[in-house]
matplotlib code that plots the C-alpha trace (Angstrom):
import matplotlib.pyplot as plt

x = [143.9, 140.6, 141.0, 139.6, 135.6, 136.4, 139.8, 138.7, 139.7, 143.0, 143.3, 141.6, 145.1, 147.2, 146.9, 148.4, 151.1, 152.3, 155.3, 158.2, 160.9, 162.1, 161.9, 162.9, 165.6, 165.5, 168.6, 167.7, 171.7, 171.6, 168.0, 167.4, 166.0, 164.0, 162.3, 159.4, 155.7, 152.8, 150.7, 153.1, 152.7, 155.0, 157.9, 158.3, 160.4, 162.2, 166.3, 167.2, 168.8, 170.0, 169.0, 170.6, 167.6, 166.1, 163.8, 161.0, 159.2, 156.5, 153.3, 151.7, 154.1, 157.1, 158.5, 161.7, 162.6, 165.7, 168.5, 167.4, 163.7, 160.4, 159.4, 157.6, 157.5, 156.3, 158.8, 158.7, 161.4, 159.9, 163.0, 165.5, 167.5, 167.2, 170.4, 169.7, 166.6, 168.0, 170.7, 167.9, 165.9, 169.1, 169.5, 166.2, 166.5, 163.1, 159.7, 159.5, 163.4, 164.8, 168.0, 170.1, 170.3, 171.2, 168.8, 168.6, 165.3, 163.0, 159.4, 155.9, 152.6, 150.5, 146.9, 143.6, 143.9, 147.9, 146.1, 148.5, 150.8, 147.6, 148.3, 151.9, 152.1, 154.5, 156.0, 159.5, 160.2, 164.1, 165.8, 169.0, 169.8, 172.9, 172.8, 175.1, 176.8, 174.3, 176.5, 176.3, 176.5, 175.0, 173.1, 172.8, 171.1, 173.9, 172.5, 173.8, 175.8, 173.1, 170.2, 172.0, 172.7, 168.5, 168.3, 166.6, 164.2, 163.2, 160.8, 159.2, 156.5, 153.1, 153.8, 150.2, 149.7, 152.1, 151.1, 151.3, 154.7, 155.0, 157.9, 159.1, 161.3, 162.9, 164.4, 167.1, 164.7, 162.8, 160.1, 158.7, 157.1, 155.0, 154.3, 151.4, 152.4, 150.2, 151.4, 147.9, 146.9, 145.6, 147.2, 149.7, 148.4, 151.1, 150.7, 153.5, 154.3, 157.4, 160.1, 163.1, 164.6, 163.7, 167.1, 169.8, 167.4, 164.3, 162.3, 158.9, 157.1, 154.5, 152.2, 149.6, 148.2, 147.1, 146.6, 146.5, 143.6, 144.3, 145.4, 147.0, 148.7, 151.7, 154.4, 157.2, 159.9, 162.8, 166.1, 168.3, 171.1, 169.5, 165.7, 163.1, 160.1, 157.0, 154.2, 151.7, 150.1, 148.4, 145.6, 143.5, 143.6, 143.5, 146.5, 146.4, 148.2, 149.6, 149.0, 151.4, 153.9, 154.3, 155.5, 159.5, 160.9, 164.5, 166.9, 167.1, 170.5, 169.5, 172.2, 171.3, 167.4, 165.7, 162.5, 162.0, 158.4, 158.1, 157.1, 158.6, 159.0, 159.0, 156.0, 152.8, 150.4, 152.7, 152.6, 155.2, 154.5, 156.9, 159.3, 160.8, 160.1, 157.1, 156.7, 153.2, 152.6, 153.7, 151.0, 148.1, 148.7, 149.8, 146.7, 143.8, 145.8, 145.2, 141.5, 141.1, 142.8, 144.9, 148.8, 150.4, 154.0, 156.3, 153.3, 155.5, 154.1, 154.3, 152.6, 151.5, 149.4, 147.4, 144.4, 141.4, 138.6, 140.2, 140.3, 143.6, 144.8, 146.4, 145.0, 147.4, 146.7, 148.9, 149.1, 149.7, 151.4, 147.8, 147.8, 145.3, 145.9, 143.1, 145.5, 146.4, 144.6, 144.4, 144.0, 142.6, 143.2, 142.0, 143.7, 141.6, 142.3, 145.8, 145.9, 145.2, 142.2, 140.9, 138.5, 138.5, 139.8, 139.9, 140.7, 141.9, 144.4, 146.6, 148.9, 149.0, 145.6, 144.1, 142.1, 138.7, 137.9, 134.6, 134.1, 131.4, 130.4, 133.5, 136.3, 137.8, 136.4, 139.1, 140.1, 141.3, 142.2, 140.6, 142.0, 142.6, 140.8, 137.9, 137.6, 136.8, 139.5, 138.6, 138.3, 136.2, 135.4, 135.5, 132.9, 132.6, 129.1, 129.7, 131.7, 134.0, 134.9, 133.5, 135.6, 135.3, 136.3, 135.6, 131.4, 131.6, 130.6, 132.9, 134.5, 134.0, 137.3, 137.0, 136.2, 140.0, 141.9, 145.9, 146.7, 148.3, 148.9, 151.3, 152.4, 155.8, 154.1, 156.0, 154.5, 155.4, 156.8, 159.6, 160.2, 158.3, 158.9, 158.5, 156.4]
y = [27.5, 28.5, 27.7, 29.5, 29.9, 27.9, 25.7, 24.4, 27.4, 27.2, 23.4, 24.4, 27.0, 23.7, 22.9, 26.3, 25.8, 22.6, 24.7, 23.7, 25.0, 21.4, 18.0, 16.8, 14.4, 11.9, 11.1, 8.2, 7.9, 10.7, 9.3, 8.7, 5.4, 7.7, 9.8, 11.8, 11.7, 13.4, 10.2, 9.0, 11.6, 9.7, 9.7, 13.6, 14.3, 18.2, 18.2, 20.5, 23.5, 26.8, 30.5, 33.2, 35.9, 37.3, 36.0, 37.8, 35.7, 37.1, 36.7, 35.1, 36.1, 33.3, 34.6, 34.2, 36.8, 36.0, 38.0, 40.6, 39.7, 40.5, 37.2, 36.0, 32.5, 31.4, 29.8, 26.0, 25.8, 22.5, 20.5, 22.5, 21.5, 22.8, 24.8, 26.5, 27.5, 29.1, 30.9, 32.1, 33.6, 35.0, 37.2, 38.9, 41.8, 43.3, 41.8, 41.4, 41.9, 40.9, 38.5, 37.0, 33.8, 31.0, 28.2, 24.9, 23.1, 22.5, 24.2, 22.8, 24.4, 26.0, 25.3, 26.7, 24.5, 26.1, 29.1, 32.0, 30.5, 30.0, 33.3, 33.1, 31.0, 28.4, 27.3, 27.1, 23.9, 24.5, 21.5, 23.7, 27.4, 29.1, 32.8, 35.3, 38.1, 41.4, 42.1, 46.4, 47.1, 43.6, 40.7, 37.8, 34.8, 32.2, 29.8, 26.2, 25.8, 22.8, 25.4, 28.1, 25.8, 25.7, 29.7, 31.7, 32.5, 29.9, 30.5, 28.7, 30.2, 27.7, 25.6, 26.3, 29.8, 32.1, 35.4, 33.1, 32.6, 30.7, 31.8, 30.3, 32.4, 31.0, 33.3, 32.7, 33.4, 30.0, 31.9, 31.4, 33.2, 31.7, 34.1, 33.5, 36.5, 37.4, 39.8, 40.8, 43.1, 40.9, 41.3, 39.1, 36.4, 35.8, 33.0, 33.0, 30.1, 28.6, 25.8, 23.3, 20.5, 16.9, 15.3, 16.2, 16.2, 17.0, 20.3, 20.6, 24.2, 25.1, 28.1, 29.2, 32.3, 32.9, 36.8, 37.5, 34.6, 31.9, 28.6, 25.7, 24.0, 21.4, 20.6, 18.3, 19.4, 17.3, 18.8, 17.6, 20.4, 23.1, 22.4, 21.9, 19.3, 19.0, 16.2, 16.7, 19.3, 18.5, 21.1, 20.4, 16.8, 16.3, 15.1, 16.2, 15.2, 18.2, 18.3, 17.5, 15.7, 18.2, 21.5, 22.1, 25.1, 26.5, 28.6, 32.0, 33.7, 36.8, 39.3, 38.0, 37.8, 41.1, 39.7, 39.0, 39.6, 42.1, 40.1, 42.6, 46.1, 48.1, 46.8, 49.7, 47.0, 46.3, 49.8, 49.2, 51.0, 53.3, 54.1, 56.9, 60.0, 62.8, 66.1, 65.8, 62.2, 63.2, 65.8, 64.5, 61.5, 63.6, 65.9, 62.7, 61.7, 64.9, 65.0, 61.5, 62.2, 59.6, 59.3, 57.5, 58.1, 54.6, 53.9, 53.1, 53.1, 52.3, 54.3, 55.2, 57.6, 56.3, 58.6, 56.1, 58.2, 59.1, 62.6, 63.1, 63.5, 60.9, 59.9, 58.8, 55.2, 55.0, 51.1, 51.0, 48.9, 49.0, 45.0, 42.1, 38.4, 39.2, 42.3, 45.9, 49.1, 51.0, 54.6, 56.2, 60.6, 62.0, 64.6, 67.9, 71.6, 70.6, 68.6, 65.3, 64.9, 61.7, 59.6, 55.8, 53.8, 49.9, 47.5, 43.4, 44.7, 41.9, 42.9, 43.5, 44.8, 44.2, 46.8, 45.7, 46.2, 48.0, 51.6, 53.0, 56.4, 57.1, 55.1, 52.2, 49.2, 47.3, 43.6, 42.2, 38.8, 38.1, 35.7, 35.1, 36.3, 33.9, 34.8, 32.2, 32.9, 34.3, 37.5, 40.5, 43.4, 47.0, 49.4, 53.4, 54.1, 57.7, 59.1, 56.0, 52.8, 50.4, 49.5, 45.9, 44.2, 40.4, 42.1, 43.3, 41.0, 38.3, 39.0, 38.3, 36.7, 37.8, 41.4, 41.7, 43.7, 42.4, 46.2, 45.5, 48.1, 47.8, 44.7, 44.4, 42.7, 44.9, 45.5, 48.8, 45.7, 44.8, 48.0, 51.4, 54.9, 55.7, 58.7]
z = [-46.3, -48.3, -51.9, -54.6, -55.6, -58.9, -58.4, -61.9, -63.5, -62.3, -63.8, -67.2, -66.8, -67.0, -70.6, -71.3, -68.7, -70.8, -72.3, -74.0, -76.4, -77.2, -76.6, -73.0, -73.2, -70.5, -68.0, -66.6, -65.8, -63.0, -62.0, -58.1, -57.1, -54.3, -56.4, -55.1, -56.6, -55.9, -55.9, -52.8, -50.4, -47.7, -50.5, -50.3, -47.5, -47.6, -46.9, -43.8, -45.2, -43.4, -43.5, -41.8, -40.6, -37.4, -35.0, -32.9, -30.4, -28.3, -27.2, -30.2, -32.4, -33.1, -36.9, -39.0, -41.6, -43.8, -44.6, -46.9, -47.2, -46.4, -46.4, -42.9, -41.9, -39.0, -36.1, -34.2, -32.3, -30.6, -32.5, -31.1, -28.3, -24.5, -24.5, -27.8, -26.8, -23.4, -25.0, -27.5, -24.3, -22.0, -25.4, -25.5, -23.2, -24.3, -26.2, -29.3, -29.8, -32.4, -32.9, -35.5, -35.9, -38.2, -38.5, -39.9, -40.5, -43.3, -44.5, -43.5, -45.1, -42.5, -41.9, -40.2, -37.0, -36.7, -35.0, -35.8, -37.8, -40.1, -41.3, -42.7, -45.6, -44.6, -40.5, -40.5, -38.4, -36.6, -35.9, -34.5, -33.7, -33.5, -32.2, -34.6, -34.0, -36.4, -39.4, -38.6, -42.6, -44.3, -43.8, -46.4, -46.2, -46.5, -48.4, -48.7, -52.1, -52.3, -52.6, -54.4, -57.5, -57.5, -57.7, -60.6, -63.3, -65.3, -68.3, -71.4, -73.9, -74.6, -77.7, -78.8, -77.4, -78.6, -76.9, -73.4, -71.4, -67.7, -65.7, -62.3, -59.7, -57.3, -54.1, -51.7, -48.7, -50.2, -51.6, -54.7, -57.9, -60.7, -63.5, -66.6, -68.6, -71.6, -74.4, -75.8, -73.1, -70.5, -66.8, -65.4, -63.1, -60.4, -58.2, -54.8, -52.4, -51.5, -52.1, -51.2, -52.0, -51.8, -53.5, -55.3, -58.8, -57.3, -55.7, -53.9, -55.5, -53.0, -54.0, -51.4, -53.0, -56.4, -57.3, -53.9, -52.8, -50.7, -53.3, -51.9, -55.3, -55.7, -57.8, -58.0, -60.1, -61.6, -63.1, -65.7, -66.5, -66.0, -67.3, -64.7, -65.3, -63.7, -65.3, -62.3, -60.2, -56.7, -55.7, -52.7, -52.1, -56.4, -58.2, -61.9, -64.7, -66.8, -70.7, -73.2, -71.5, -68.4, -67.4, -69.0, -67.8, -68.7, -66.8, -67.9, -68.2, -66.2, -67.6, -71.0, -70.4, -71.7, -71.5, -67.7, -66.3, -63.8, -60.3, -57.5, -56.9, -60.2, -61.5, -61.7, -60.7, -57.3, -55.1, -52.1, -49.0, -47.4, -44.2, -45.0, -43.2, -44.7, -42.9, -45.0, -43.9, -40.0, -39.8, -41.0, -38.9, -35.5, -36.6, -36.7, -33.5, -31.7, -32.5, -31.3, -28.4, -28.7, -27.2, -29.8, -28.8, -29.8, -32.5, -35.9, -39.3, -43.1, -46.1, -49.2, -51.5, -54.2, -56.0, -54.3, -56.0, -59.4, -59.0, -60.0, -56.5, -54.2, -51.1, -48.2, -46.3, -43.5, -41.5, -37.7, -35.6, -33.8, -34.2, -33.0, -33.7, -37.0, -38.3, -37.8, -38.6, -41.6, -41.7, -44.9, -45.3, -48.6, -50.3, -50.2, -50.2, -50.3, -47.4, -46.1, -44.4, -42.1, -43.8, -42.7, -40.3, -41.6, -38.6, -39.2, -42.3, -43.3, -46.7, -49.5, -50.0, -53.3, -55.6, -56.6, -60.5, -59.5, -58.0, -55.1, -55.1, -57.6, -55.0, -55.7, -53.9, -51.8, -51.0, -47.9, -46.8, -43.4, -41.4, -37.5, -34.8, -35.0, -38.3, -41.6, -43.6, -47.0, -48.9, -48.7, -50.5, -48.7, -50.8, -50.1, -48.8, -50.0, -46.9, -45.6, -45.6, -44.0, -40.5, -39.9, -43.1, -41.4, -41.8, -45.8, -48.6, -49.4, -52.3, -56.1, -57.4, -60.9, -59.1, -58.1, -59.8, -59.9, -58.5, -55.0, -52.4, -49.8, -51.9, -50.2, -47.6, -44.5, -41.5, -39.6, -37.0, -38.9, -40.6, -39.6, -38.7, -35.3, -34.1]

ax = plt.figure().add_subplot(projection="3d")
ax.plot(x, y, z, "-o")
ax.set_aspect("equal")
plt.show()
């Protein structure tokens, strides 16, 4: 992965991350005699654990999605016995199908030479499979009592910085949320990744995107009761030492808690795409379809509107299942005389798609991440030329990082594969 234009800013960041609401006691009793460091790279080795989710293998396309979540990971099965691995193909009937599984295996950070895993933040390496029987009203993720003891929001406020707070979320899918969440006015920088455990004290926090841009960063938390502690951070091939004794973080009673920053859906800066069926959103699209003579019959799709050229009126972007190993296509209609009318067609779309914080001929400049496809991996900024967008994003300027704006569309991260209405 690409790291950021200025990874120093990130670090200058740490001093502020040093947070703590008291003293951290040590218990050296409970210590593990094979602790994990960040200096010892060979000393961090991830325990199996188990997921229940569904798998879609294809041509290039091997993916597990956990129970209730729209979190991707990318699939090696090359650990997995023979006979698993039959019984995993005598149940596709169709490509692309999906099927439930339970897995058990560990998480691997994905890089450039990985191909298509590249683009999913993390490879999911099985060691076995077991096929399930779909659960017609529910699915959950069964997590191992081991991992669910690690689940939650943990928070602390800077002890020299009051209007500053760090909060770490940590997801039952293995996903993972840092929040630095400012109460003068500035916007919340979010940072995503993933996690697991190393021991019975110990976690490995992984983030691989910070507001949206690629950032490959490290941390090794330790836990005594229910306080997590961190006293280095590993970015690029850098180990760091953190400020004032290290990162302390304490588990937040979420009933309790009415201070909890807004990281998912909810959150005005975070607009989730839809599947739900629009007679409005079926027309335009079967309308651009017809002029393009295009049969599109079986073609699924996500949306959502958002006013794009501040008008006061909100423009509809619709993402295809039209997808390449680079992305899939965007299609932009603005709202006029009532109606939605084609505009742009953006190809190599991966979400979420980041605002930029500058406008072109009155529209709102957009961000994409462009990776795959022969493409360098990195972001690039999409400007209006005064009638459309431009359709290659992999050809626009690469972008400006303190251009982005933290406004994410389609930030649930769904693709009309997974979950899309069918035309």
């Amino acid at each position: 992965m690409k790291a950021l234009r200025n990874p120093a800013a990130l670090i200058t960041l740490l001093a502020l991350q040093a947070c703590s609401m008291m003293p951290w006691t040590d218990d050296s009793a409970h210590e593990e005699t094979n602790t994990a460091s960040l200096n010892n790279p060979t000393s961090i080795q991830p325990q199996t654990f188990s997921l229940r989710g569904q798998i879609v293998d294809g041509h290039e396309v091997s993916t597990f999605t956990p129970c209730g979540s729209n979190k991707q990971y990318w699939l090696d099965l090359a650990k997995v016995s023979r006979s698993e691995n039959e019984k995993l193909k005598q149940s596709i009937s169709f490509p692309y199908q999906p099927v439930e599984v339970k897995l058990s295996g560990y998480l691997q950070l994905s890089s450039p030479a990985d191909g298509f895993a590249a683009n999913y933040d993390a490879i999911f390496k099985a060691e076995s499979l077991n096929i399930v029987t779909p659960n017609p009203t529910s699915c959950s993720p069964a997590v191992t009592a081991e991992d669910s003891n690690w689940l939650g929001l943990y928070q602390a406020r800077s002890k020299t910085n009051t209007n500053f707070q760090v909060s770490l979320e940590l997801f039952a899918d293995h996903s993972a949320v840092t929040t630095y969440q400012y109460s003068d006015g500035q916007p919340n920088s979010i940072e995503r990744g993933f996690w697991q455990r190393l021991n019975h004290s110990q976690i490995q926090v992984m983030m691989t995107h910070h507001q949206n841009q690629p950032l490959v960063s490290e941390r090794l938390f330790s836990r005594t009761g229910t306080t997590l502690k961190a006293t280095h951070e590993k970015v690029g091939n850098m180990v760091y030492e953190m400020a004032q004794g290290g990162l302390i973080l304490f588990k937040v009673d979420q009933a309790l808690n009415k201070e909890k920053p807004v990281t998912m859906s909810g959150n005005p800066q975070r607009i989730n795409s839809s599947a739900k069926f629009d007679s409005r959103v079926d027309k335009a699209l079967r309308q651009y379809l017809s002029e393009q003579n295009i049969d599109a019959a079986g073609t699924r799709y996500r949306w959502l509107t958002y006013d794009l050229n501040h008008d006061g009126k909100n423009e509809l972007l619709v993402q295809l299942d039209w997808c390449g190993s680079g992305g899939c296509t965007l299609l932009i209609f603005e709202n006029g005389q009532k109606t939605w009318q084609f505009n742009s067609k953006v190809t190599l779309v991966n979400t979420p798609i980041n605002l930029g914080s500058e406008r072109h001929q009155q529209w709102q400049d957009l961000v994409l991440f462009v990776s795959g496809g022969g493409a360098i991996p990195n972001q690039h900024t999409l400007r209006f030329n005064g009638s459309e967008y431009p359709l290659n994003p992999s050809l626009a300027p690469i972008a400006d990082y303190d251009k982005i704006s933290p406004i994410q569309l389609f930030a649930d991260g769904l693709t009309p594969h997974q979950e899309g209405i069918t035309l």
